[in-house]
C-alpha positions as CSV (number, residue, x, y, z in Angstrom):
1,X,0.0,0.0,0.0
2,X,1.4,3.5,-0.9
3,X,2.5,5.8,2.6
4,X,-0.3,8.0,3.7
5,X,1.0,11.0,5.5
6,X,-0.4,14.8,6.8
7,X,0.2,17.9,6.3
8,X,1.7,19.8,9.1
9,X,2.6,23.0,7.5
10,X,3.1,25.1,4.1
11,X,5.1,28.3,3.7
12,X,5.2,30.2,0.8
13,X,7.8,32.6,-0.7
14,X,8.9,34.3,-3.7
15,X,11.9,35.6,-5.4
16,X,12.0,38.6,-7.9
17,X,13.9,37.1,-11.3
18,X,14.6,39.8,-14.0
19,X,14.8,38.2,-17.7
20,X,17.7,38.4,-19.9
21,X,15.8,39.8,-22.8
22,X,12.1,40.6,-23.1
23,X,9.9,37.1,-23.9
24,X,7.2,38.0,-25.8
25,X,4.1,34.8,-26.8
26,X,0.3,35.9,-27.6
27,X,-0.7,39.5,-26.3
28,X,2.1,39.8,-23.3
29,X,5.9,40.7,-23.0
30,X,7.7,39.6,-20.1
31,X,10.6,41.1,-18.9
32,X,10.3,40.0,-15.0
33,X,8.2,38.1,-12.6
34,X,8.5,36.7,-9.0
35,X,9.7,33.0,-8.7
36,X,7.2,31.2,-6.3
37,X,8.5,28.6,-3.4
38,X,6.9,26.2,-1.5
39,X,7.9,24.5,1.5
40,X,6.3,21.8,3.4
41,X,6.5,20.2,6.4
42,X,4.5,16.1,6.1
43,X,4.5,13.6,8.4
44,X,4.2,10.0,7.2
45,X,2.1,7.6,9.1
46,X,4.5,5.6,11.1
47,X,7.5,7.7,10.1
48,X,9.0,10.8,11.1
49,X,8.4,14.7,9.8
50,X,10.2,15.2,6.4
51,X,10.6,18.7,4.4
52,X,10.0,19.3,0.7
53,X,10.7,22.1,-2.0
54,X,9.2,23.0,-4.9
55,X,9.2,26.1,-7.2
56,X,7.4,27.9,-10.7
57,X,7.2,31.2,-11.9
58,X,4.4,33.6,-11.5
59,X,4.1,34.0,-15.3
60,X,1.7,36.6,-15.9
61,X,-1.2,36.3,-18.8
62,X,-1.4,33.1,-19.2
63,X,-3.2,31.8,-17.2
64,X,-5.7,33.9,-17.6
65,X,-5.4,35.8,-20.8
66,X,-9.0,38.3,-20.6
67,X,-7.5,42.0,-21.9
68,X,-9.5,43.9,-19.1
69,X,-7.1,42.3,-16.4
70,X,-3.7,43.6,-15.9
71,X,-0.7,41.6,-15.9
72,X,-0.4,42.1,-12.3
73,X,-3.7,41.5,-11.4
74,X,-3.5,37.7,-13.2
75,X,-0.3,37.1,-11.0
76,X,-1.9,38.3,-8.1
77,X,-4.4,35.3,-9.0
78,X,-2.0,32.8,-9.0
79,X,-0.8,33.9,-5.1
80,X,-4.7,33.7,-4.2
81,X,-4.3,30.2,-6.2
82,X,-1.4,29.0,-3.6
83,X,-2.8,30.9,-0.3
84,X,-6.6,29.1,-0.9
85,X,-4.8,25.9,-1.7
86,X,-2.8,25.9,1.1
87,X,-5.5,26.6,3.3
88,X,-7.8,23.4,2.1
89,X,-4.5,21.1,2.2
90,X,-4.0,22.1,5.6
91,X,-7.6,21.7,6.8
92,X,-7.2,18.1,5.6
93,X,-6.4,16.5,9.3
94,X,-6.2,13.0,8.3
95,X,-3.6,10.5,6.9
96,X,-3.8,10.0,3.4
97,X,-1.8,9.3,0.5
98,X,-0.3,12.1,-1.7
99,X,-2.9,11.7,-4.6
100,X,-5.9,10.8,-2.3
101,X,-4.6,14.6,-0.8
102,X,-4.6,15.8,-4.1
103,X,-7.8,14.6,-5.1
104,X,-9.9,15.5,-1.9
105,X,-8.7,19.1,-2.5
106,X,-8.8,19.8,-6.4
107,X,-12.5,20.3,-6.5
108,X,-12.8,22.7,-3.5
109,X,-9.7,24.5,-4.6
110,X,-11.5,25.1,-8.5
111,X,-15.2,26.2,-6.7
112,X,-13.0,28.3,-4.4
113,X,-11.2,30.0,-7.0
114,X,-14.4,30.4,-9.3
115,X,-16.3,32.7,-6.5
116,X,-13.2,34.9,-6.9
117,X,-13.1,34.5,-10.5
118,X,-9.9,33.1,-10.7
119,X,-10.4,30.4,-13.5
120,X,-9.6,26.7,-13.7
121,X,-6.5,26.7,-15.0
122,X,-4.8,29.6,-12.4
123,X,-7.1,27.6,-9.6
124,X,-5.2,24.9,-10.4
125,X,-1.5,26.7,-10.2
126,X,-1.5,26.3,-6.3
127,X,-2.4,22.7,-5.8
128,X,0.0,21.5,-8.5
129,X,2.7,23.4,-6.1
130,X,2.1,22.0,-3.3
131,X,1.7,18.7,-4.6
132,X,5.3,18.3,-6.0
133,X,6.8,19.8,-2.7
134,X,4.0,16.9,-0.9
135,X,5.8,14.2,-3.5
136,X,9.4,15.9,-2.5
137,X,9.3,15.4,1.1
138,X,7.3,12.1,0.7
139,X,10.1,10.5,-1.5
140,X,12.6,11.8,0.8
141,X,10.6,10.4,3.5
142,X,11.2,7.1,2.3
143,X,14.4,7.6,1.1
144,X,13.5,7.0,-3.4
145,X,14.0,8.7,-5.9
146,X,11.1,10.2,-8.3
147,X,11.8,7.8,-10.7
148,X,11.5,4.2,-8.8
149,X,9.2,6.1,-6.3
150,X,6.7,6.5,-9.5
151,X,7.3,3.1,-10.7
152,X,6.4,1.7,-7.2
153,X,3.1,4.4,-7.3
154,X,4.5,5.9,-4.2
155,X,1.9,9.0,-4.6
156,X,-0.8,6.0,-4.5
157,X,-2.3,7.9,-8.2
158,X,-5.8,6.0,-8.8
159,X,-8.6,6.9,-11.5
160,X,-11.1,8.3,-9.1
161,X,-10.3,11.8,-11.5
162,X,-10.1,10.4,-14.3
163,X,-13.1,8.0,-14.6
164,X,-12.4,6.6,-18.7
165,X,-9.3,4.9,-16.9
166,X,-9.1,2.2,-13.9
167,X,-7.0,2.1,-11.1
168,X,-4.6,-0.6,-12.7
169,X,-4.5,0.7,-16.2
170,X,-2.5,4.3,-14.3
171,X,-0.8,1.5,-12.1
172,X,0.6,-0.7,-15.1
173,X,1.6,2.3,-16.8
174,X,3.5,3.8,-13.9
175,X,5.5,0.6,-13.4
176,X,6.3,0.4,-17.1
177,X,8.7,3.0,-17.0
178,X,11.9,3.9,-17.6
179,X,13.9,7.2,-16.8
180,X,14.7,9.0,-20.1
181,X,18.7,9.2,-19.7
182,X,18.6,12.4,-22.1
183,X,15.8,14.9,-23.1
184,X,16.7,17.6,-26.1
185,X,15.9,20.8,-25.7
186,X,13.2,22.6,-28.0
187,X,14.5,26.0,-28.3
188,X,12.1,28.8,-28.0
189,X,11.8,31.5,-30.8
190,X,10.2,34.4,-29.1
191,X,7.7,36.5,-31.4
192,X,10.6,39.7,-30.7
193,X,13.3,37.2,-30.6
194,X,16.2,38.3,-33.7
195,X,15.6,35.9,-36.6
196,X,18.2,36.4,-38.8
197,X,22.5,36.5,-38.6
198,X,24.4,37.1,-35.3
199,X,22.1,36.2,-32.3
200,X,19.1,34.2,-34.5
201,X,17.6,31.0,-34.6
202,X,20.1,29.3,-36.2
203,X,23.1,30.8,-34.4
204,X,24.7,27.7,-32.0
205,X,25.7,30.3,-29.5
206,X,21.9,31.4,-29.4
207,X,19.9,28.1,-29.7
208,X,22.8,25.5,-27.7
209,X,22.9,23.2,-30.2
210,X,19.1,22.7,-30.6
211,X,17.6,19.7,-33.0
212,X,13.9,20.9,-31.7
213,X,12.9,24.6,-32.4
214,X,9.1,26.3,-31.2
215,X,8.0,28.7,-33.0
216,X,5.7,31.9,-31.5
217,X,2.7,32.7,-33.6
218,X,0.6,36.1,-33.2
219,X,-2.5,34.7,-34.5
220,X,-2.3,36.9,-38.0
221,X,-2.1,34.1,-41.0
222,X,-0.3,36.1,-43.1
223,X,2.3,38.1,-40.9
224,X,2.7,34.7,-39.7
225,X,3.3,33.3,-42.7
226,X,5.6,35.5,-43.1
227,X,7.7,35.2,-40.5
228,X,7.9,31.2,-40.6
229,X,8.9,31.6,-44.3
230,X,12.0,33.5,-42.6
231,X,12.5,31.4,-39.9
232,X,12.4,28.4,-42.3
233,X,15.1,29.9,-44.7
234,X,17.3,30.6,-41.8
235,X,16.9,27.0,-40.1
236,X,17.4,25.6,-43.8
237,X,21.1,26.5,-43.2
238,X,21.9,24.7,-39.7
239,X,24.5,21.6,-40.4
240,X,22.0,18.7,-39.1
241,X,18.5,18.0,-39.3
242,X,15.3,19.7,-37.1
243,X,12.0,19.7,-36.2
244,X,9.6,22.3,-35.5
245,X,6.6,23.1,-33.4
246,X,4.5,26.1,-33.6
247,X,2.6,27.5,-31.0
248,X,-0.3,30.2,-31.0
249,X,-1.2,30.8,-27.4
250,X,-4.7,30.9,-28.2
251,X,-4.3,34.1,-30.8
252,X,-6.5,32.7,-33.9
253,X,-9.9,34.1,-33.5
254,X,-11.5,30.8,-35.2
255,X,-11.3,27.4,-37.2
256,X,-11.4,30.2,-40.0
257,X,-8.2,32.1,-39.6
258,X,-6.5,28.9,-38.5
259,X,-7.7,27.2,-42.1
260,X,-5.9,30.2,-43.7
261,X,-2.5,29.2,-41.9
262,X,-2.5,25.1,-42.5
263,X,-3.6,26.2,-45.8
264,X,0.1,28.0,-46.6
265,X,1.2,25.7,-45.1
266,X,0.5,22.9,-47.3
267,X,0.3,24.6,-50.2
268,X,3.0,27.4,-50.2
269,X,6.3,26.1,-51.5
270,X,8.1,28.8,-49.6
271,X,7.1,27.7,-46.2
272,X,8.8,23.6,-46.7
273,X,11.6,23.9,-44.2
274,X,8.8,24.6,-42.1
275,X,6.1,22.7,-43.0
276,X,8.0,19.6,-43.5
277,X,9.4,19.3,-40.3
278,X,6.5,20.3,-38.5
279,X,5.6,18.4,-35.2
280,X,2.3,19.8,-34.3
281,X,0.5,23.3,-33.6
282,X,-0.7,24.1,-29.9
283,X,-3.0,25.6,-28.4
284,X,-4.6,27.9,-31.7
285,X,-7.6,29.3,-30.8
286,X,-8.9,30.6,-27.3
287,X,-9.9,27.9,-24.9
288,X,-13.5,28.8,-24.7
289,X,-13.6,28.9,-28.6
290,X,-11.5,25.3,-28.6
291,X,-13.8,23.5,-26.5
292,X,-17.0,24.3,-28.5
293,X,-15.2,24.1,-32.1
294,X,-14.5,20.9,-33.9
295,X,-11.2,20.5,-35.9
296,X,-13.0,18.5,-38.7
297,X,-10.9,18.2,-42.0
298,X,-7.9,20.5,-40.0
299,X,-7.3,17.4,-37.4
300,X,-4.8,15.9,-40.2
301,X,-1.8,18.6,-39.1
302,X,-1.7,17.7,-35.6
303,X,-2.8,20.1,-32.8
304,X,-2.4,19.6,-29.4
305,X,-3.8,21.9,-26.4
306,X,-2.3,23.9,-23.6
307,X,-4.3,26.4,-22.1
308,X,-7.7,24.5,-22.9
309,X,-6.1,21.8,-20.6
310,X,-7.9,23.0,-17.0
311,X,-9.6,19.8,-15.6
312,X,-9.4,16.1,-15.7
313,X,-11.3,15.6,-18.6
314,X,-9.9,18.0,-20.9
315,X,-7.6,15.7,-23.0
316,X,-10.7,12.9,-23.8
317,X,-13.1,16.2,-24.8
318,X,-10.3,17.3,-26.6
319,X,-9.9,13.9,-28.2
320,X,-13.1,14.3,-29.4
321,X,-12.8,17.6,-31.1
322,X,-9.8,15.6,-33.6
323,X,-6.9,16.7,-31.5
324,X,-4.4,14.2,-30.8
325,X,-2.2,15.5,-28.4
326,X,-1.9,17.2,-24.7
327,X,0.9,19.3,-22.9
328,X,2.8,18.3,-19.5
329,X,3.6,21.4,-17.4
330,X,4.2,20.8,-13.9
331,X,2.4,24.1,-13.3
332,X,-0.9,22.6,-14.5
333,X,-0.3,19.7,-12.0
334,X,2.3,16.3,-12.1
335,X,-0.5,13.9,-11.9
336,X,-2.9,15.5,-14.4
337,X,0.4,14.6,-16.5
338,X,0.9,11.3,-15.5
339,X,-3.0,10.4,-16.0
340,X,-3.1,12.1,-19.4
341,X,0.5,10.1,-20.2
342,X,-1.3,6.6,-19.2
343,X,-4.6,7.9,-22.1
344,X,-2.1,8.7,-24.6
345,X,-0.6,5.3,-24.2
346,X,-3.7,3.5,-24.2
347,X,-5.4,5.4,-27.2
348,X,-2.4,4.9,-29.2
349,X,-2.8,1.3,-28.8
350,X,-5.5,1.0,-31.0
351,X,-3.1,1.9,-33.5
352,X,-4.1,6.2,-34.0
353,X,-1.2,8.1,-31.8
354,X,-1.8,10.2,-29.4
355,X,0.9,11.7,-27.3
356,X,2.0,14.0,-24.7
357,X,4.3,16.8,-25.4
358,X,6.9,18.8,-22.6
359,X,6.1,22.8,-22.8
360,X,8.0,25.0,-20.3
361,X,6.4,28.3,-18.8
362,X,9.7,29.5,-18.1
363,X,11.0,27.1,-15.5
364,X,14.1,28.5,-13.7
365,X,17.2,27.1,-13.3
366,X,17.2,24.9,-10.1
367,X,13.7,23.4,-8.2
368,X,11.4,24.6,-11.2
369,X,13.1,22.8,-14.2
370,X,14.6,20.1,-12.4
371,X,10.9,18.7,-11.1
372,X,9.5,19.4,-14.8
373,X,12.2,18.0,-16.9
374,X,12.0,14.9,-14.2
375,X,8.3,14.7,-14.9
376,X,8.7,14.4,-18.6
377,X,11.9,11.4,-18.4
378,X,9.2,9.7,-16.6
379,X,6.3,9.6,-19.2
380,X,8.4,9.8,-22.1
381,X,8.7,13.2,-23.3
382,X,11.7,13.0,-25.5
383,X,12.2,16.7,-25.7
384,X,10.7,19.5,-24.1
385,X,10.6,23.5,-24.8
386,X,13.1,25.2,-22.5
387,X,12.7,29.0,-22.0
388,X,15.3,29.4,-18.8
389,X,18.2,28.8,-20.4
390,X,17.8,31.8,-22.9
391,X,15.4,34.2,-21.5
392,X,16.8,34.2,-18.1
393,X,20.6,34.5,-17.6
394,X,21.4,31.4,-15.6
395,X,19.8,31.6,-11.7
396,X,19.8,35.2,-12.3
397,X,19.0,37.0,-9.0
398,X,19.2,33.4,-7.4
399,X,22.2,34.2,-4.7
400,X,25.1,32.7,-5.5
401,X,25.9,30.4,-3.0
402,X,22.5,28.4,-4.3
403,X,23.6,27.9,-7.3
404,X,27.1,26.8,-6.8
405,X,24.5,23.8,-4.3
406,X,23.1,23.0,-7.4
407,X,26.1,23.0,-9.7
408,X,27.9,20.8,-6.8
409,X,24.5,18.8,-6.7
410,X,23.8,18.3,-10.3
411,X,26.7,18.6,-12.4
412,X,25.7,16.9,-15.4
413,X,22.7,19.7,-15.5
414,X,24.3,22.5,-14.7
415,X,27.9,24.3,-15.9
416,X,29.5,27.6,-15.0
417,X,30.0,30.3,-17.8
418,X,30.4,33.4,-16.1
419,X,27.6,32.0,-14.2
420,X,26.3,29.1,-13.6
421,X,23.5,28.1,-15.7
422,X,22.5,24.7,-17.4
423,X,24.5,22.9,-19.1
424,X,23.1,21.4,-22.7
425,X,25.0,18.4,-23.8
426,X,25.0,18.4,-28.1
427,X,21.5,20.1,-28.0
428,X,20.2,17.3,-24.5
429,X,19.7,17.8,-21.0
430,X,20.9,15.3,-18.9
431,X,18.9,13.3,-16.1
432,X,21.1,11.1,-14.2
433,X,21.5,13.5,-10.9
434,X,17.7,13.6,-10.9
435,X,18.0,10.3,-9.4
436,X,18.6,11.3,-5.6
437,X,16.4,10.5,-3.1
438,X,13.5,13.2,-3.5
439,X,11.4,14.8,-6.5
440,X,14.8,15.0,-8.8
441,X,16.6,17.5,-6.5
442,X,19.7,17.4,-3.9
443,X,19.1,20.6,-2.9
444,X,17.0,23.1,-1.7
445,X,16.4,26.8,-1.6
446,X,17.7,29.0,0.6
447,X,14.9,29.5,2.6
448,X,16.7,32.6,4.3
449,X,17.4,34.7,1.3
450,X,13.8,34.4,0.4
451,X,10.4,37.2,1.1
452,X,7.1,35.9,1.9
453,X,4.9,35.7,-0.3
454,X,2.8,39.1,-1.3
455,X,-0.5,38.3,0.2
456,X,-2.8,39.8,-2.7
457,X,-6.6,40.6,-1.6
458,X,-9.2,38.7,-3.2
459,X,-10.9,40.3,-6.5
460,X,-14.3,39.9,-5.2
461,X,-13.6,41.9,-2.2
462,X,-11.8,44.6,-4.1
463,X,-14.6,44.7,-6.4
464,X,-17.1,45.1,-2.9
465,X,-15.2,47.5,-1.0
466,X,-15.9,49.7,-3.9
């Protein structure tokens, strides 16, 4: 039977992290955001207390994308997201395992957020925190790794969620597999990143060696068009082969203006180096217009969905809508991964392929991407988007001492050039230090060096104070 444990106590901090150059996907441009940590304290039935760690950016508009919110006001959503979590995860007195945790809280947390309009997808934000810093103390606990921890179902992940699936098919799955010893990179092309020359996508000393390439899209057919035709030239040129994504972040207003794209696409010689090597296109349209629009005669190309994933049964509903494909983020929660990872797998079987790809919302250097690039060696994601290790200079404002732990801790992960940052191996990332006794980390932050985090007031009682 998997350990059941409780929740004796959750703090929460942040850390300011100033980008390396402005990252600009759909309507937003980042060029800063706080760097949220959790720390928990669990006590494992018939064991002793145990601490774990985990950490994700506050990434503004994405989440929730609606133009009359500011970009503050959606990350103040996502500290409401972690403060209500941790209040319901904390209310839960008794033992339990770490998914039986996770389920009894999930549905509170979502109705919770809704009466402060905070949607599903930022409601879900806090939960999926807490739940890898839960699986980080519980693994260090009983001294495992993430890896054989999963294998043995340590987190005690049932289908109670996820009722197309029973408890043995997410069992059998788990124990069928095998850490990923490498995972390439899929290098990021920003839509203000520098296309061409010195400093563009095909420059080594820009993309680290990169076999996998995503590819911002504003939502305009043509100016995209346009710019792909560029990119695709300038990829053309590298000395191996490559692949592409592309990912809209919900810009194309309809199945209309998304027609108009896959149409150049398929048709316009000028956009081969692209089209040819293309992978898939996330998340297109707006979730709200996804959900109601069928991808009829478009489901050919391959579309997956990102920000439309915000509850248990999104991938199947997808499914149904002809897209073939779902994104892991550890932000939108490790199990929801790990669920969607066991459908894939059992859809494909029956000979169409569905899969699950690895998209990165700017994990830092350190907890953030080491938990997420963990998360996708488990289920198979063979490479993954990586934002941190271009848009952020290495830890950044991370003090140093920290990340001279992690190089020491992890040094086939991390390297220092001028600073220590990660450390891509002919275009991979390594995973064998993820091994350590824990959810893939040695180390952890230093809690000292670290504020509390901002405690926003709810919307709802902005809104009635007024």
């Amino acid at each position: 039977m998997p350990p059941r444990l409780v929740v004796r106590d959750i703090a929460l901090f942040e850390r300011p992290v100033s980008f390396a150059r402005p990252f600009r996907f759909g309507a937003v441009v980042v060029n800063a955001t706080p760097q949220a940590f959790v720390r928990v304290e669990i006590e494992v039935e018939g064991k002793s207390r145990a601490l774990g760690a985990s950490a994700e950016f506050l990434v503004p508009k994405w989440f929730d994308k609606r133009p009359e919110l500011t970009p503050d006001e959606t990350v103040q959503e996502l500290r409401r997201s972690l403060l209500i979590a941790r209040e319901f995860y904390l209310a839960h007195s008794g033992f339990d395992t770490a998914f039986g945790l996770h389920a009894a809280c999930i549905g509170a947390q979502v109705a919770a957020c809704a009466r402060e309009d905070i949607p599903p997808l930022a409601a879900a934000y806090g939960p999926a925190e807490i739940d890898k810093a839960i699986l980080d103390a519980l693994l260090r606990s009983v001294g495992v790794n993430f890896f054989d921890g999963m294998a043995q179902n340590v987190a005690g992940i049932d289908a109670r969620l996820s009722p197309d699936l029973a408890d043995g098919e997410i069992a059998a799955f788990l124990a069928g597999r095998k850490r990923l010893e490498r995972v390439a990179i899929r290098h990021t092309v920003g839509l203000d990143d520098k296309i061409e020359g010195e400093g563009g996508v095909a420059d080594a000393r820009e993309n680290a060696g990169a076999r996998y390439f995503k590819l911002k899209l504003n939502g305009d057919p043509e100016h995209d068009a346009a710019r792909l035709i560029r990119i695709g030239n300038e990829l053309a040129t590298l000395p191996y082969d490559y692949e592409v994504t592309l990912d809209a972040n919900e810009q194309y207003a309809d199945l209309a203006a998304l027609a108009t794209l896959v149409d150049r696409l398929d048709r316009d010689h000028a956009m081969q180096p692209i089209a040819a090597k293309l992978l898939y296109i996330e998340q297109p349209m707006p979730r709200d217009i996804t959900k109601a629009s069928p991808l009829g005669a478009l489901a050919k190309g391959g579309f997956i969905i990102d920000e439309a994933d915000d509850s248990y049964d999104a991938f199947p509903a997808a499914r149904a809508l002809g897209y073939r494909g779902i994104s892991s983020k550890s932000c939108k929660g490790l199990y929801k991964s790990i669920v969607n990872a066991t459908r894939a797998a059992k859809w494909s079987a029956d000979g169409e392929a569905y899969f699950v790809s690895g998209e990165d919302l700017t994990c830092q250097a350190g907890l953030a991407v080491q938990q997420d690039l963990a998360l996708g060696a488990l289920i198979g994601v063979t490479h993954a988007e990586r934002n941190g290790h271009h848009y952020v200079d290495g830890f950044a404002e991370t003090p140093i001492a920290e990340a001279e732990a992690f190089l020491s801790a992890h040094p086939d992960l991390y390297a220092r050039d001028r600073k220590v940052r990660l450390a891509i191996h002919d275009g991979d990332l390594m995973t064998g230090s993820l091994t350590t006794p824990g959810f893939a980390t040695s180390v952890h932050p230093d809690w000292s060096t670290l504020s509390p985090l901002a405690r926003p007031i709810a919307r709802i009682l902005q809104e009635q104070a007024l």
